[in-house]
C-alpha distance (Angstrom), angle and dihedral (degrees) to the residues before:
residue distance angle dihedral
X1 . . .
X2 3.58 . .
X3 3.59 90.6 .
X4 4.05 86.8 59.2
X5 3.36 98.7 51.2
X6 3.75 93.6 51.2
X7 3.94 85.1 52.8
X8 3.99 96.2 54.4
X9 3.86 92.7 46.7
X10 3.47 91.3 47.1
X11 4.06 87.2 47.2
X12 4.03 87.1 43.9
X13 3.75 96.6 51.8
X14 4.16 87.7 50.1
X15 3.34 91.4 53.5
X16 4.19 104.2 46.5
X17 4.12 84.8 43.2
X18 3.76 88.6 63.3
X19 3.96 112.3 69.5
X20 3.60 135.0 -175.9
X21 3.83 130.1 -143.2
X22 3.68 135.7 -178.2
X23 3.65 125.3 -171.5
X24 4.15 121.7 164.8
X25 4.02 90.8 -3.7
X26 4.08 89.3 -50.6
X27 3.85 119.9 126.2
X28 3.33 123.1 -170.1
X29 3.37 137.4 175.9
X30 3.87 124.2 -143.9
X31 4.19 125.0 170.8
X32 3.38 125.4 -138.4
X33 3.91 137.6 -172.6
X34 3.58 91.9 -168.9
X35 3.77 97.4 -83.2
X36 3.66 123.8 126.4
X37 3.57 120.8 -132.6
X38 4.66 108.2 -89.2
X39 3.44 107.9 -100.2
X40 3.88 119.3 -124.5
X41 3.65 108.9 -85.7
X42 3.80 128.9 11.4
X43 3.46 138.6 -86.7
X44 3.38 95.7 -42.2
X45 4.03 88.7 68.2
X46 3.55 95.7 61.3
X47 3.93 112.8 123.7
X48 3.73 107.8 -129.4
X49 4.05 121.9 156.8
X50 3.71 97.1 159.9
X51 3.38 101.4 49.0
X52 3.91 138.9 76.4
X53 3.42 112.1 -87.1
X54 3.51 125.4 -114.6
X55 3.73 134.0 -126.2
X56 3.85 97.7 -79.8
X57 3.86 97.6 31.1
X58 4.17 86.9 54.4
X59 4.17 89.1 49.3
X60 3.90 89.8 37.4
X61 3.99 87.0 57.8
X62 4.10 96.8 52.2
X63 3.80 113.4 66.0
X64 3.74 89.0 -159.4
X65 4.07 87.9 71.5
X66 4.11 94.6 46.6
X67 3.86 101.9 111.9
X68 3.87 86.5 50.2
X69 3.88 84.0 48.4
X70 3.75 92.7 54.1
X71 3.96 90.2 40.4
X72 3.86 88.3 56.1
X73 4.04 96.4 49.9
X74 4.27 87.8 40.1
X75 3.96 81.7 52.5
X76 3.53 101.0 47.9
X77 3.77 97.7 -118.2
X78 3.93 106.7 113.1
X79 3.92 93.8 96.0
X80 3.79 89.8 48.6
X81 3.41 102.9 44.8
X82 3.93 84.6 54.4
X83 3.33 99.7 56.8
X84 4.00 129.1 95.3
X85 3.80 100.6 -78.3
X86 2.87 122.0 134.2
X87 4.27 90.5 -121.5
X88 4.25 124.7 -176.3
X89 3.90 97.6 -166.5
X90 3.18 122.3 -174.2
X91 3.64 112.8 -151.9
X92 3.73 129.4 -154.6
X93 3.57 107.9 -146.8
X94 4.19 116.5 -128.4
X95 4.07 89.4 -102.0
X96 4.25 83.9 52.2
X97 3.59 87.2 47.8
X98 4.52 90.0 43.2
X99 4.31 83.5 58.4
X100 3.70 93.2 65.9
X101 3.97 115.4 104.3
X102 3.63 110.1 -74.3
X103 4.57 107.8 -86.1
X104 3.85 87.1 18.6
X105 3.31 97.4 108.3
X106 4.18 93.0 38.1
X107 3.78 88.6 49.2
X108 4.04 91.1 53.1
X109 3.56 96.7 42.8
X110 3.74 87.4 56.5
X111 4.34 114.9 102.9
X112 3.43 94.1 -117.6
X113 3.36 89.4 53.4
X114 3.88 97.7 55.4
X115 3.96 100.8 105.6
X116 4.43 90.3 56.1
X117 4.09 88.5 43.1
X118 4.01 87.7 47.1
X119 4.10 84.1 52.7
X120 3.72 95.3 50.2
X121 3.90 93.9 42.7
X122 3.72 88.1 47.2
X123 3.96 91.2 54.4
X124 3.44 93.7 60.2
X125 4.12 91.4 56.4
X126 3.48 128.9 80.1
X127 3.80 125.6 -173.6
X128 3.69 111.4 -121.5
X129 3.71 129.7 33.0
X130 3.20 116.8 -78.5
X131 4.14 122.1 177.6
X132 3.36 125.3 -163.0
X133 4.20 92.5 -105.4
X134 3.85 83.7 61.7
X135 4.11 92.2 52.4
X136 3.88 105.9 101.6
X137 3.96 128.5 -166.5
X138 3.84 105.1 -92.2
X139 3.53 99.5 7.1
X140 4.14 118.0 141.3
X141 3.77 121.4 -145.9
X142 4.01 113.4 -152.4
X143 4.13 99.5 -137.8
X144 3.53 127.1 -149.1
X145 4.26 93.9 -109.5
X146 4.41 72.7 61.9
X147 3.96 97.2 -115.2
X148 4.09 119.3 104.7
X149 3.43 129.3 -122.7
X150 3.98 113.3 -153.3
X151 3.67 133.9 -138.8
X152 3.53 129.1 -128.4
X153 4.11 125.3 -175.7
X154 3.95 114.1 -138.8
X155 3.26 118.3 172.3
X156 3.99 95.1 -10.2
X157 4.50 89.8 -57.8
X158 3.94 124.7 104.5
X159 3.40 103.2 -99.9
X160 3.98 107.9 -157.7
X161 4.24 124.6 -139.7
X162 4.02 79.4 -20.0
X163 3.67 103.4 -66.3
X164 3.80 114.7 37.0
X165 3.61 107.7 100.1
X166 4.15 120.7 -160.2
X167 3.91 107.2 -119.8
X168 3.69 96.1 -172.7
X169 3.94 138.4 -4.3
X170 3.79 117.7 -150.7
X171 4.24 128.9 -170.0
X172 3.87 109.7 -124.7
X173 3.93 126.6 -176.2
X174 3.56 90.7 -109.6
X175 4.39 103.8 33.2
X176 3.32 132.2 -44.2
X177 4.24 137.2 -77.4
X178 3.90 126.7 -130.1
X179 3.16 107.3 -161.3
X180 3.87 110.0 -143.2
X181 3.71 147.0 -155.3
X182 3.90 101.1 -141.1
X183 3.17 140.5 24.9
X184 4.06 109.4 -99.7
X185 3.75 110.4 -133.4
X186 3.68 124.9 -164.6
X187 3.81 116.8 -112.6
C-alpha cells in the first residue's frame, strides 16, 4: 500500500512539472522542478528594494565611492562582495583614490592588471564585521590579500596603517563599510 502511494505521487509530481503552452498555434512543452531560470550575473543581480543593501548595492548608491565601484567590477569582485559574508570593507573614497601617483589608478584598472588590483581591493577587506567600537589601539587585522593592516587610537578614532582615518561607518546586509580617506596599500 505504502509502496503505491509513493508510486502515484511520484507519477503526480512528473506530470504537474511538465507544462504545456500554446501561443499563435505553437505548443511547446517546457519542464520545471519549480526553479526559475539563473538570472544573468550573481548575487549581486538580485532585485531587492526592501531589503538592506549589500556591500556593492550600499557603494553603488554613493557617488563619492564610484572609482572603487568600477575597480571592484574591473577586478572581478562584485559577485563576492555581495554575497553573505560577513565583509568589513574599507572603502577609499574617489578623492583617496585621485591622491595616488598620477596613471596608477589607469595602469591598475587595466585587464592585465587584474590579479595586483584584486590584491589591493582585497587589503582593504576583512572577514568578519568589525565596527569601529570593536577597533582597539594596536590591534592587527589579517586581510583577505593575507597582509595586516594595524590600528592605532588618536584622539579616541581607529586610526588605520597610522594615517588613514575612517570618515564614516555604515551597516550593510552582509558587513559593514568604513568609508576611508586613502587608499590602504599593502607593505
Amino acid at each position: 500500500m505504502k509502496k503505491s502511494i509513493m508510486i502515484l505521487a511520484v507519477l503526480a509530481l512528473a506530470f504537474t512539472s511538465c507544462a504545456k503552452t500554446e501561443t499563435a498555434g505553437e505548443t511547446t512543452t517546457t519542464e520545471s522542478a519549480g526553479i526559475e531560470p539563473a538570472a544573468t550575473g550573481g548575487q549581486e543581480a538580485v532585485v531587492d528594494n526592501d531589503s538592506a543593501p549589500d556591500i556593492v548595492k550600499l557603494a553603488v548608491s554613493n557617488p563619492d565611492l564610484s572609482t572603487l565601484v568600477k575597480g571592484v567590477q574591473a577586478a572581478g569582485l562584485a559577485t563576492s562582495l555581495s554575497n553573505a559574508g560577513p565583509f568589513t570593507v574599507f572603502a577609499p573614497t574617489n578623492e583617496a583614490f585621485a591622491k595616488l601617483p598620477a596613471g596608477a589608478l589607469d595602469d591598475l584598472m587595466k585587464p592585465e592588471n587584474k590579479d595586483k588590483l584584486n590584491d589591493i581591493l582585497g587589503h582593504h577587506t576583512y572577514v568578519g564585521v568589525i565596527k569601529t567600537d570593536y577597533l582597539t589601539d594596536g590591534q592587527s587585522l589579517g586581510m583577505v590579500d593575507g597582509t595586516p593592516i594595524s590600528i592605532k587610537m588618536v584622539d579616541g578614532k581607529p586610526v588605520i596603517n597610522g594615517t588613514i582615518n575612517i570618515l564614516a561607518s555604515v551597516p550593510a546586509a552582509n558587513g559593514i563599510v568604513h568609508v576611508v580617506d586613502s587608499v590602504i596599500l599593502p607593505n
